[in-house]
N, C-alpha and C positions, 0 to 999 in steps of 0.2 A: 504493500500500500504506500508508504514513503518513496516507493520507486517511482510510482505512477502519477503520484503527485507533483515528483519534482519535474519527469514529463508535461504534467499538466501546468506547471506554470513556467513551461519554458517560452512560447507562444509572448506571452507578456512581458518576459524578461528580455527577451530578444526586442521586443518593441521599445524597450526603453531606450535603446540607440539612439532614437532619432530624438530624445529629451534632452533636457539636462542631467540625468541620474549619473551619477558620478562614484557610486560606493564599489570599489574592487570585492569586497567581503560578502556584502548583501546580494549582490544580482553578479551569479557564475557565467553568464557571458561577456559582463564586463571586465569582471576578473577573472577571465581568463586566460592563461597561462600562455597557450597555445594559438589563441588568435591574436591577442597582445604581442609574441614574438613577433608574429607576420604581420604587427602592423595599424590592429584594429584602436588599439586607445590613439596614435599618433597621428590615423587619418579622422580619428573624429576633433583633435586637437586642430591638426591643418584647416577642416572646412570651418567650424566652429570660427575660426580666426579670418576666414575668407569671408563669410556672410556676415561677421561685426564690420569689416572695412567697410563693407558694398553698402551695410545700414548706416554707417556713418556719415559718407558721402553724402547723401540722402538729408542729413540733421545738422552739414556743418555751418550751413548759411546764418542759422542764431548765435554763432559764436565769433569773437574776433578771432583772425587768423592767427594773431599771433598764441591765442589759445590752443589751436589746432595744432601750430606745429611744436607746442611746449608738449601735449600729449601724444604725440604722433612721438615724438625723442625721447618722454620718459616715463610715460603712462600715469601718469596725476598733472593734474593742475592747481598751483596754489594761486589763491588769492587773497593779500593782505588788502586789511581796511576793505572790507566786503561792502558794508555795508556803511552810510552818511553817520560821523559820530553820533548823533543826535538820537537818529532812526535806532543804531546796535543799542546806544545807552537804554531807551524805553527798550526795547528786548528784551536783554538781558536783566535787567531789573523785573518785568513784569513774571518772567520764566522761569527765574529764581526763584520767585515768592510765590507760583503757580504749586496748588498741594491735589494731588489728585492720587487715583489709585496706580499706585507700581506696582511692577514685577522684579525680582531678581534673577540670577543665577549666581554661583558660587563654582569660580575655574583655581581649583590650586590656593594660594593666598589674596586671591581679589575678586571682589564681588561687583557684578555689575548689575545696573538699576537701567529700569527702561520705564517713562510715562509716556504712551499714547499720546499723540498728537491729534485729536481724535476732533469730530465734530464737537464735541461736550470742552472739549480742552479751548477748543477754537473760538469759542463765544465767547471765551473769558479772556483770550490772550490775541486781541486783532492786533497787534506788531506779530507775531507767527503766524497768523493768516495772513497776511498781507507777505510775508516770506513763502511762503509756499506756493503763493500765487506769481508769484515773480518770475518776469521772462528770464535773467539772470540766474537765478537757482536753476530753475529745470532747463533752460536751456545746455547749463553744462553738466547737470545730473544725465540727459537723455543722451547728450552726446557721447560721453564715456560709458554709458552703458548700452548703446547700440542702437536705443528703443524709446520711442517714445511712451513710455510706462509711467504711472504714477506710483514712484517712491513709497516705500514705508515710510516714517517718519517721526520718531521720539526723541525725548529729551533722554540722555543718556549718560550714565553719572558711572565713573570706576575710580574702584575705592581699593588702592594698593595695599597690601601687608596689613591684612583686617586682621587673621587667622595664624596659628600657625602650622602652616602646611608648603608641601611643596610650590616651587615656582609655579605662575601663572602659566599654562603651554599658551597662551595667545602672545608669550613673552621669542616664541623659537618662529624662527622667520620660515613662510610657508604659502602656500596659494591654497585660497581658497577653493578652487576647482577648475576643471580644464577649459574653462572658457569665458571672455571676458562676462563679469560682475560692476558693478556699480556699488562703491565706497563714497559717504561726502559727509565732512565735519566741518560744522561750524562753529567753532571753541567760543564756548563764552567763560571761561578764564585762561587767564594764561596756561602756557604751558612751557615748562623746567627739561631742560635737555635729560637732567636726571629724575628726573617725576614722569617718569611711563607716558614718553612723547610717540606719534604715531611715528611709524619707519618704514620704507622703503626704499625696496632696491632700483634705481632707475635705469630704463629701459629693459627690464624683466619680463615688461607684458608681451613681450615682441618673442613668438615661437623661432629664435634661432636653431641649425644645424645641429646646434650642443646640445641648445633645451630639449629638443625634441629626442636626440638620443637618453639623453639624462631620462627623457618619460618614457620612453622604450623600457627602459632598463628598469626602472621601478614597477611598471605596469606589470614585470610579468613577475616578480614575487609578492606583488603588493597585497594580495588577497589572505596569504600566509605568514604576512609579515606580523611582527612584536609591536610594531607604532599603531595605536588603533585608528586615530585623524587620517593618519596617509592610505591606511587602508579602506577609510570610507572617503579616500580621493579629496584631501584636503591634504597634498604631499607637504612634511617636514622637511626643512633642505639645511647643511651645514655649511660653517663658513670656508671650510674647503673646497668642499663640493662647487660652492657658490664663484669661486677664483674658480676652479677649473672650467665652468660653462663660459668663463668671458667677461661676467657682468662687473658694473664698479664697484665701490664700497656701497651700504646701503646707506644710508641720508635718515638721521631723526630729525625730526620736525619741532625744534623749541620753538616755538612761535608764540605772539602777542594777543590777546581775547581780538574778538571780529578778523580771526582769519580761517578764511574757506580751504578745503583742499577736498578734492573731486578726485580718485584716483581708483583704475581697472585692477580690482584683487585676484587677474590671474595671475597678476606682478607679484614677486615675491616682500611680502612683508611682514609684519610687526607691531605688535605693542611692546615699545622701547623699556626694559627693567627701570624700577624705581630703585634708589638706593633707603627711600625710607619714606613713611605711609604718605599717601598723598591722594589727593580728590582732582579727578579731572570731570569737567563738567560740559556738554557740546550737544546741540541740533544736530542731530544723524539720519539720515537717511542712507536705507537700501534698495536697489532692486537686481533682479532676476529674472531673464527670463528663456525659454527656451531658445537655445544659440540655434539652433536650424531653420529659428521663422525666415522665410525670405519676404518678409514682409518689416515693416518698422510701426506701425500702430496696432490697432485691435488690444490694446489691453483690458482684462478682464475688468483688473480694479480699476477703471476707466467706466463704468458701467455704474448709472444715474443711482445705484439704489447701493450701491458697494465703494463709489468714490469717495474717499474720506473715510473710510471705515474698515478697510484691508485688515488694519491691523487691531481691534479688537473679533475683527471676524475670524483670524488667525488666532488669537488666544484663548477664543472658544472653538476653534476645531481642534488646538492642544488638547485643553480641556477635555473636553468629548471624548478622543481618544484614548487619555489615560483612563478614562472611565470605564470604556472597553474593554482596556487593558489589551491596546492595539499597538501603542508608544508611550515610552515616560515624557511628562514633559520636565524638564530643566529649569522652565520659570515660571517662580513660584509666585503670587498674588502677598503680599504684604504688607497693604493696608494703605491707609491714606498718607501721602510723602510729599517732601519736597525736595527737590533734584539736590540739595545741597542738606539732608537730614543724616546724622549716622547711622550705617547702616544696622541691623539687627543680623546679630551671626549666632 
């Protein structure tokens, strides 16, 4: 009977090819050992990379070029002073003092907090309606992420050396998965080159000769491997490893409150170590979407009854699930917060 099943859900396993499904471990056609030699994780890597260009071309005309060819060289785009002093000041004041229902999760010694940016958030905070509305933001969220998609979007608060427990792994430089992603923080306090600044490696997002050998090579024991991130295709990479593909040193990002950074996490990156507890506090946005559309709109969360609400509708299909006992979820509901409250550990 476990034989026939695993027959039966091959048919579906084999379809996820043409998604984004990324886990070597979960789905044995992806990790597999044997099609991965000859080839199959590196040609989904290459076309993946062919249809972000072709959707890009497509979304560059909202951007200054000279944006275009920053991310085209290093795969993030920074922008200091984002936004009109005036304009960040009410922001950040009003988003600080914003107390709504959080989530957490807890990775290693640092715990990170997420509030919805939600319709309910949005009535109380028109300086972050008024940012998410802006040509500005989306125009350079959609373009590094291939898609004209509407972003997740929370306030997002990580809280270094809460615990004590092993390092943070969001601290070991890595991709988030085989194909470009959408990253973008908008810091509303500073950040300390030694207080867990964001890191990347530039020009990483670009599948060079090496990378693509480097993914050969991982693809095909990744399934059996000891890292469980790399084996659910979130590959861990070291600093040697990282000099032999080519690329430069990776770049932390100390920067000043009101500065944007927009950057494609198939780039190899990083949350920068703290050397001692620290709170960093930023407007985050993510999206996602299947790298095979050959298409740039249609997004789901685009949809009159679901925009603006992605992301509690995601914390209740969590929810739902652990109830099932389908998946754990990892963020856990803990009460009424404010992006700057200490955390509860």
């Amino acid at each position: 009977m476990p034989r026939l099943l695993n027959y039966a859900r091959l048919p579906l396993q084999a379809a996820a090819l043409a998604t984004g499904a990324k886990s070597f471990r979960d789905n044995p056609v992806i990790g597999s050992a044997k099609l991965n030699r000859n080839g199959l994780h590196v040609s989904r890597i290459r076309l993946a990379h062919h249809l972000a260009q072709w959707r890009r071309r497509r979304l560059e005309s909202a951007l200054d070029p000279s944006d275009v060819a920053a991310f085209q060289r290093d795969g993030f785009i920074l922008k200091q002073n984002f936004l009109p002093e005036g304009v960040f000041g009410a922001l950040q004041e009003s988003v600080l003092a914003h107390r709504a229902p959080a989530r957490e999760t807890i990775q290693g010694d640092t715990i990170t907090r997420r509030i919805a940016l939600d319709p309910a958030a949005l009535a109380r905070l028109p300086e972050a309606r008024w940012l998410l509305r802006d040509s500005r933001w989306l125009g350079l969220i959609r373009y590094v992420a291939s898609s004209a998609l509407e972003p997740l979007v929370y306030v997002q608060t990580i809280f270094s050396h809460v615990r004590d427990a092993p390092p943070d792994p969001q601290t070991d430089l890595h991709a988030d998965t085989f194909h470009s992603t959408v990253k973008a923080w908008l810091f509303l306090t500073d950040v300390a080159e030694d207080e867990g600044p964001f890191v990347y490696v530039p020009g990483s997002h670009i599948p060079t000769q090496r990378r693509l050998t480097w993914e050969r090579k991982i693809s095909i024991g990744a399934a059996a491997g000891s890292d469980v991130l790399s084996a659910r295709g979130s590959p861990r990479i070291s600093a040697e490893a990282l000099e032999r593909l080519g690329y430069g040193r990776p770049r932390a990002f100390a920067v000043p409150a009101n500065t944007l950074i927009v950057a494609d996490t198939v780039g190899f990156h990083a949350r920068g170590p703290s050397v001692r507890p620290s709170t960093r506090i930023e407007i985050w946005a993510y999206g996602r979407r299947n790298p095979f559309l050959p298409w740039v709109g249609f997004d789901p969360a685009a949809a009159p009854f679901v925009r603006g609400r992605a992301v509690p509708i995601f914390w209740w299909a969590m929810d739902a699930a652990e109830r099932l006992s389908l998946k754990g979820n990892q963020w856990r509901p803990v009460g009424l917060k404010r992006p700057g409250d200490p955390p509860y550990v």
